[in-house]
N, C-alpha and C positions, 0 to 999 in steps of 0.2 A: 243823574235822576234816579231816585231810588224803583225798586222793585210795585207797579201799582195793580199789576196783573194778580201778585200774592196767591197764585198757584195753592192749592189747598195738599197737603202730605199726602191723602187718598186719592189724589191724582196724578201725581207722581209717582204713588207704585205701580197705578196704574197703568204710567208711561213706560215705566222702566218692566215690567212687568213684560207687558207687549215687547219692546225691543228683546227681551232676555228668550223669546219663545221662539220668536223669530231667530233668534242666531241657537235657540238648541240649548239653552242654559238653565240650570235648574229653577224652579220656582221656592218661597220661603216663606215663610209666616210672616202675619203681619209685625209683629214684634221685630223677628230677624231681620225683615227690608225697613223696618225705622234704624233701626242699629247700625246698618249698613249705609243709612243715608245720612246718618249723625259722622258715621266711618269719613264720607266721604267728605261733607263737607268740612271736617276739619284737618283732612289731608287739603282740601284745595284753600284752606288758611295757609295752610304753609307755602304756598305754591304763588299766589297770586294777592295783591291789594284792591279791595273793592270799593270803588268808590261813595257805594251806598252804605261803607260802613266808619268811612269820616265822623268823629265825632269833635269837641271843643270842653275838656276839662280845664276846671279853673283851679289854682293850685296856692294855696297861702303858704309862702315863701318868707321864713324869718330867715334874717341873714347871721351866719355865727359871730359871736364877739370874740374869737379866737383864731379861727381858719377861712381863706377866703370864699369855702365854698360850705354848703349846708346839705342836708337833705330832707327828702320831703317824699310824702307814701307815694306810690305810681297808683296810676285814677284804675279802680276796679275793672274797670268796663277795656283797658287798652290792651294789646296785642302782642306790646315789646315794639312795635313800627309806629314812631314819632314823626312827623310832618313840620312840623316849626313849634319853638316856643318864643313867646314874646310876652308885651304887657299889654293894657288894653291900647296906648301909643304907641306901637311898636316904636320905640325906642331902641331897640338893640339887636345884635344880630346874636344868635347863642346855637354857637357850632356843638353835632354832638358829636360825644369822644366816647370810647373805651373808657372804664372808672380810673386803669391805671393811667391811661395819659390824661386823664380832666387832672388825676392827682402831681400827675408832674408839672403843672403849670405851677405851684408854688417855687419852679426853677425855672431860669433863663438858660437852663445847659441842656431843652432835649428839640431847641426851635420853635416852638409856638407863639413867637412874638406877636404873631397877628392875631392870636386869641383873647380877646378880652372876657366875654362870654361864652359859658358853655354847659352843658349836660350831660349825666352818662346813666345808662341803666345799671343796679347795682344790686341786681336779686330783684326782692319785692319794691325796692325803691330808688327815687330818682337823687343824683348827687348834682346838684345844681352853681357852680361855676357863679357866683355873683355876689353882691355887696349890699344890696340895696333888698329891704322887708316892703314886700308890696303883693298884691295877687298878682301870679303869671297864667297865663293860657297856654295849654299844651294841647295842640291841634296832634290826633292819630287818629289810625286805625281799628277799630271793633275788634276783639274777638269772637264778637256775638254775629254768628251769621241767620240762626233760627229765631222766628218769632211767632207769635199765636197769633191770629188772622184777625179775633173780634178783637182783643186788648193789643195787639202788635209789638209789646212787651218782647225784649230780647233775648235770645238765651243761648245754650250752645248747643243743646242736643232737642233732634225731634222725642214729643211723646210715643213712648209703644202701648197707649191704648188704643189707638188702629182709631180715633173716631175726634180727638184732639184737632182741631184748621192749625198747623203750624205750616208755615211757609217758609220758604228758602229767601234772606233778603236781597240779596245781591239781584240785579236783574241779568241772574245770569244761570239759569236752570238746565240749559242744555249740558254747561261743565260739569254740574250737581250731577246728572242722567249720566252720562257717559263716565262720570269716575265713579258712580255707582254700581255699572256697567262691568267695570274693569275691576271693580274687586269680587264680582260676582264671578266673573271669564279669572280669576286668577286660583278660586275656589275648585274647579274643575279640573277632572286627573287627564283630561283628555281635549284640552281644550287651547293648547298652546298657539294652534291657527289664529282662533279668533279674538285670543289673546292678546297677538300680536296687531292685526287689523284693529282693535280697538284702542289698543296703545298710539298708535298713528293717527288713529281719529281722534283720541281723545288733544295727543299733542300739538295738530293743526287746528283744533280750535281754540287751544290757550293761547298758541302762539298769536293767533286772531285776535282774542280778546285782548291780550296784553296791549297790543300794540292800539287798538284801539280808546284804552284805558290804562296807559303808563303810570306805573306808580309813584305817588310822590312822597316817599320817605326820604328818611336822608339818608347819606355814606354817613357809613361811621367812620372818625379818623383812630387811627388803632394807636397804640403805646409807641413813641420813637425813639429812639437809638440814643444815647448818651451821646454830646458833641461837645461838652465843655467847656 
């Protein structure tokens, strides 16, 4: 269920503002706590898959007249964290791989005999494992965790005019505060205590959330061993 609260960015410094006074931690310009909360939410990109940031790109897949496999642009809006691709019949299952092992299936000598389809990320672009020109759907993950409140337009980083509604989309604002928190407490020369208590806090609620909202990317299957 996406974020419907849509928390406004002048309220969240607000929050975090309040917690940082309470533990003794400096205060910042409005410009410096958007910086730090753009900081934050794309350390907790790295960190976590949010469910509110599933998206469904559609992908025009020519197959090459040459090599079994093609490529095709990766969809602006994705993270690098793929969740399935298929067609609009899901007809096929399309395992993804490492580029160099999608590239060794044109051998029967590294074991992927159960591969029929598959995908790898490969820079800016996806190398697509298949035969057949048709649109595929590539179900991922956002990079986009910020959005503007009236338009809810995505994007990556909060505005530092201090007066912009950008919200945090994830419905998960508490992780946004507390790693916001934590790179505020890691700023301070003197502040190693509650540095560490917020490091604690901050890791029993991911641990929380995760578990609550398991992510569903795929394994990658990595490059295999020569078996001849």
């Amino acid at each position: 269920m996406a974020n419907t609260i849509k928390t406004p960015q002048t309220d969240l410094r607000t929050a975090i503002t309040d917690r940082a006074q309470e533990l003794a931690l400096s205060t910042f310009s409005t410009a410096e706590m958007s910086r730090y909360l753009t900081r934050a939410a794309l350390r907790l990109r790295s960190k976590v898959d949010f469910p509110e940031t599933r998206l469904a790109s559609s992908l025009s897949f020519t197959a090459s007249s040459t090599l079994p496999y093609a490529t095709v642009a990766a969809p602006t809006a994705w993270n690098g964290k793929p969740i399935y691709l298929n067609n609009a019949d899901q007809d096929y299952t399309f395992h993804y791989m490492h580029p160099d092992a999608l590239r060794q299936l044109v051998s029967d000598s590294y074991g992927y005999e159960f591969v029929e389809h598959a995908f790898a990320i490969d820079g800016a672009n996806l190398v697509i494992y298949h035969s057949t020109t048709e649109t595929l759907t590539l179900n991922h993950y956002s990079k986009y965790l910020v959005a503007t409140v009236t338009t809810e337009t995505p994007k990556e980083t909060f505005n530092t005019d201090g007066t912009t509604g950008d919200f945090f989309i994830p419905d998960a604002e508490e992780l946004l505060i507390l790693q916001t928190l934590l790179i505020l407490a890691n700023k301070e020369p003197d502040s190693a205590t509650k540095y560490a208590e917020l490091r604690l806090e901050f890791a029993e609620a991911l641990d929380e959330y995760k578990k609550n909202n398991p992510s569903q990317a795929l394994e990658v299957i990595e490059r295999g061993d020569y078996i001849g």
